[in-house]
N, C-alpha and C positions, 0 to 999 in steps of 0.2 A: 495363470490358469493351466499351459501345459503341462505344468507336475503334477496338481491333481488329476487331470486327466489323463495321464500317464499310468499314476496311481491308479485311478477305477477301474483302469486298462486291466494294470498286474491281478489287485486282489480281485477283482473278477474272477483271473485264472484260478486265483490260489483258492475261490469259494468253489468255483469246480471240483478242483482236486479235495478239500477238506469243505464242505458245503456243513455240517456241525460244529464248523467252528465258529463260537460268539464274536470273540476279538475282532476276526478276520469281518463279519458285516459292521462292526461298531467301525471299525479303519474306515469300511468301504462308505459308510454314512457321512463320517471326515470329511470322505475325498469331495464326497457327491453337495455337502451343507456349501463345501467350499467355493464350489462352482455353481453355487446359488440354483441346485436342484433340489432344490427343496424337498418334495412327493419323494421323491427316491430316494432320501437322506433320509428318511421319515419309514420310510419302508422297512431302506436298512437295519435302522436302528430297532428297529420293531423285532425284525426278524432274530437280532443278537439277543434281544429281552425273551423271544419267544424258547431260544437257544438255553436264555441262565437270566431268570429274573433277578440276579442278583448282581446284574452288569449297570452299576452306577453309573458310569460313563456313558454306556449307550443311552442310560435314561434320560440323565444331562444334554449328550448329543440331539435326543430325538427333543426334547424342551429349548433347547436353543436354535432346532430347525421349526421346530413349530412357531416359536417367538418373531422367525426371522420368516416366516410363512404365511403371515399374517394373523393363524391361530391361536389367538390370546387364551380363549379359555383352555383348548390342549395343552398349552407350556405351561399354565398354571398346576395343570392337574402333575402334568409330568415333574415341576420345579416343587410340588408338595411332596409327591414321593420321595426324591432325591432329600431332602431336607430329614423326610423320616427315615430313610435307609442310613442318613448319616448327617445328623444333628451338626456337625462342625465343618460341615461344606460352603466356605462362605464363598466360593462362587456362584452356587446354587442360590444363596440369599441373595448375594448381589443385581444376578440377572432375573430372579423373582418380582424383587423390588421395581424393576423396569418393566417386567410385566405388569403391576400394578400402576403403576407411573400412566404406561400407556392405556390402560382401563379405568384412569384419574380415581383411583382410590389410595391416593396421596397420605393417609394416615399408615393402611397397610404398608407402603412401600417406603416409608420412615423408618418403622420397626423394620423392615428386612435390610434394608441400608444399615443401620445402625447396628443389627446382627453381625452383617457382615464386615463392618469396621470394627468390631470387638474381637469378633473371633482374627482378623489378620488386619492388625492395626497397620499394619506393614503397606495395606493396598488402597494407591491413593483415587482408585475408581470409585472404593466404595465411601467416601470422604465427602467427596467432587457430586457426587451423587446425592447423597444425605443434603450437601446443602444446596444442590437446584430444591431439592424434594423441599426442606424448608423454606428456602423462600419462596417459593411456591406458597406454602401453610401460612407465610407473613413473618416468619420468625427471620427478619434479619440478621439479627444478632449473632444465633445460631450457626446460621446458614453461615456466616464470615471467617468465625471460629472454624467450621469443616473446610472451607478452602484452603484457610491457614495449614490445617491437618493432610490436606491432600497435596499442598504443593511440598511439604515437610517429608512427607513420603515418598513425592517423587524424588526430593532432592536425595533422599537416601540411598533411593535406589540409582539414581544417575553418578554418585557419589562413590559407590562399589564398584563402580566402572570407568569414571575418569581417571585422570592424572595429577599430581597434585599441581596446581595452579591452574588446574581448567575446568574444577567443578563448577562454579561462578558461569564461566563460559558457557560451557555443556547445558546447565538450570536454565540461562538465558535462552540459549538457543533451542531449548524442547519448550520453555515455555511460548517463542515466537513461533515454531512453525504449529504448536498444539492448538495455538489460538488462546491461549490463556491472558495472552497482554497481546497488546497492539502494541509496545514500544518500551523501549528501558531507556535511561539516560546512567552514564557509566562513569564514571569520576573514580582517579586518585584519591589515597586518603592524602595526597597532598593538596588536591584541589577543594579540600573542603574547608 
């Protein structure tokens, strides 16, 4: 919490000095989401849209401080825009999706999941997500196949960053503290 507070400290300054600059309130909504001040986050980000309605990021920011602020239907509004400013934002679909999720309209937020695993098959949030959202719907099946697909993609990405003999390691070990498994059992290919 002291860096962003730190943070809200500076750009504060810096909105002084340059009070028209968008970037500078879209930061300062960052700082402020981060430290779970939500209203001021929301402010922020308002202020940088009022700056350059064409600050996707701030609109993003202010929909994932809405989200995170209890205002479902505000982060909807703000997570539609963002989708229409930029059709290939699959974060935007991602966190949509969980705003649907959280307002149990479990169909919309299958298609926003499933958006957003198409467009970055790469991210295994949006995977992990797709199949709570299925099995939710009753689609086991589905829903098995997206885990398989999310844990594929975390190992990818843990895989870009390990060493060779410890992606194994690494997979186990985000999979234990993520909570994805309670336990592994690790055997030799000679123990088998």
């Amino acid at each position: 919490g002291g860096d962003h507070a730190r943070a809200v400290e500076m750009i504060g300054a810096a909105i002084r000095e340059l009070p028209g600059h968008a970037v500078l309130h879209s930061n300062l909504g960052v700082s402020l989401a981060q430290l779970s001040r939500f209203d001021e986050a929301i402010s922020a980000f308002s202020e940088a849209l009022a700056l350059d309605s064409a600050q996707v990021a701030a609109l993003y920011g202010r929909a994932n401080a809405r989200w995170q602020g209890g205002d479902f239907h505000g982060a909807l509004a703000d997570f539609n825009d963002c989708v229409e400013l930029n059709p290939k934002y699959a974060e935007a679909f991602l966190n949509r999706g969980g705003v649907y999720q959280a307002l149990n309209q479990h169909h919309a937020a299958i298609a926003d999941f499933e958006r957003a695993a198409h467009l970055r098959p790469d991210m295994a949030m949006a995977h992990y997500n797709l199949g709570n959202a299925l099995k939710r719907a009753g689609d086991s099946h589905r829903a098995e196949q997206c885990y398989r697909k999310a844990v594929a993609a975390q190992a990818r990405s843990i895989q870009k960053q390990a060493q060779d003999g410890g992606v194994v390691t690494a997979l186990l070990v985000h999979a234990l503290k993520t909570g994805m498994i309670d336990c592994a059992v690790v055997t030799d290919k000679d123990d088998m």
